[in-house]
C-alpha positions as a printed NumPy array, in Angstrom:
array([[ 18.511,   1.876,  11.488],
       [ 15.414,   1.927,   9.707],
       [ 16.59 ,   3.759,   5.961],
       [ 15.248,   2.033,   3.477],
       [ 12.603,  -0.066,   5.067],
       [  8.694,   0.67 ,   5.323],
       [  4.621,   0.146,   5.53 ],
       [  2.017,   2.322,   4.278],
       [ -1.248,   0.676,   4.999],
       [ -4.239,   1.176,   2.936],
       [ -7.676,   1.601,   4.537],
       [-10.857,   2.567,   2.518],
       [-13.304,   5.929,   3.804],
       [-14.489,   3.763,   6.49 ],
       [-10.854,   3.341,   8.127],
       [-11.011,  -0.739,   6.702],
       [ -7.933,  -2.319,   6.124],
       [ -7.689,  -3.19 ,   2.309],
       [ -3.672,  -3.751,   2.382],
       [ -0.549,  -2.682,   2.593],
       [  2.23 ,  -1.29 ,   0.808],
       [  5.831,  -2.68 ,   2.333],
       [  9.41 ,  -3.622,   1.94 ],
       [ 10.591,  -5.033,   4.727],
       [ 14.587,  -5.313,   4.196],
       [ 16.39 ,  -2.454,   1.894],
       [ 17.721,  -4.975,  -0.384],
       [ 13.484,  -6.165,  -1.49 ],
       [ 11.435,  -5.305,  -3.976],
       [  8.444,  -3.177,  -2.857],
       [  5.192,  -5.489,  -2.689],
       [  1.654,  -5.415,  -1.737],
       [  0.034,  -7.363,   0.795],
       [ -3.694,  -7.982,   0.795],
       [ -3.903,  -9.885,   3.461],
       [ -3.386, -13.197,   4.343],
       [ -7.558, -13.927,   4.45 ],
       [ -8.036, -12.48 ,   0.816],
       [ -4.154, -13.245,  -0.858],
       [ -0.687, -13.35 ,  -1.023],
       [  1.944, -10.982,  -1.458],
       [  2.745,  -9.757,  -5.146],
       [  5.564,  -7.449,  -6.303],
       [  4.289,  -3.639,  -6.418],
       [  3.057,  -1.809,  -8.568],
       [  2.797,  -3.994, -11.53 ],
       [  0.967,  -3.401, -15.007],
       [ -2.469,  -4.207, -13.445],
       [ -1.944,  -1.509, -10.994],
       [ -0.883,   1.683, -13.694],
       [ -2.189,   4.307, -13.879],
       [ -4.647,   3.394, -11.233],
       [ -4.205,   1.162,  -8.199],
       [ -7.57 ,  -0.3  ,  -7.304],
       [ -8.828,  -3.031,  -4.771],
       [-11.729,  -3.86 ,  -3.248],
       [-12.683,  -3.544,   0.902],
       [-14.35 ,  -6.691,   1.942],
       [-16.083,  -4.859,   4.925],
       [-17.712,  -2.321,   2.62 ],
       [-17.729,  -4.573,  -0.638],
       [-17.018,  -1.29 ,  -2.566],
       [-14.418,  -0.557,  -4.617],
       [-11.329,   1.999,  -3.568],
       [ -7.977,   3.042,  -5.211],
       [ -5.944,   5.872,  -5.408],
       [ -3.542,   6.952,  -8.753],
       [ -0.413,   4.836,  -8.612],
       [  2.181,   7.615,  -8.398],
       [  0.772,   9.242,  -5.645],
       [  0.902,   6.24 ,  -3.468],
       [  4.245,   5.908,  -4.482],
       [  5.35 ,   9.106,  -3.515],
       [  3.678,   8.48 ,  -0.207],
       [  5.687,   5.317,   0.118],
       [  8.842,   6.582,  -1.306],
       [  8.315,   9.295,   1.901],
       [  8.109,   6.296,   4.589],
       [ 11.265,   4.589,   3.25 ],
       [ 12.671,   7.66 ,   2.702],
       [ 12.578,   8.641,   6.553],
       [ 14.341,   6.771,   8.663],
       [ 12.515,   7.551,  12.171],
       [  9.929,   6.535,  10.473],
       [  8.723,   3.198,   8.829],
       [  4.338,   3.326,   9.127],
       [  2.09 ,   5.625,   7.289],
       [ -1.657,   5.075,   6.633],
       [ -3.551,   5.925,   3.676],
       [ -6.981,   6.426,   3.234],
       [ -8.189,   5.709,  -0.116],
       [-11.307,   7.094,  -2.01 ],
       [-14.535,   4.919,  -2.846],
       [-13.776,   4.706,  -6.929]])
């Protein structure tokens, strides 16, 4: 059973990975992952990431976010469904 568990990866315009958005047991916190190359895992979404999450694609070395509710509600969908646990978001240049 997958309830409650979930990934929504983050790619830029280009289809770049720039992150993901995951919890990987029901019982964790929600946190994003940049990468191992660029960083580690933080807890999700915290004050730097309100009212807009931002990061930045190494590939493109521009600049891409998305508001933070609305990737929330796109998360809160993936965890939400439990025949499902990947989505993929494409985020805007910024």
């Amino acid at each position: 059973m997958n309830e409650g568990i979930g990934t929504l990866k983050l790619e830029c315009p280009q289809g770049h990975p720039v992150g993901r958005i995951l919890k990987e047991a029901a019982y964790q916190a929600v946190q994003y992952d940049p990468g191992a190359q660029v960083g580690s895992r933080r807890f999700w979404p915290d004050e730097r990431d309100q009212p807009q999450f931002t990061v930045h694609c190494r590939f493109c070395d521009k600049p891409v976010g998305e508001a933070a509710a609305t990737l929330q509600t796109k998360f809160r969908t993936v965890v939400e469904d439990a025949s499902e646990t990947l989505a993929i978001a494409a985020l805007p240049y910024t």
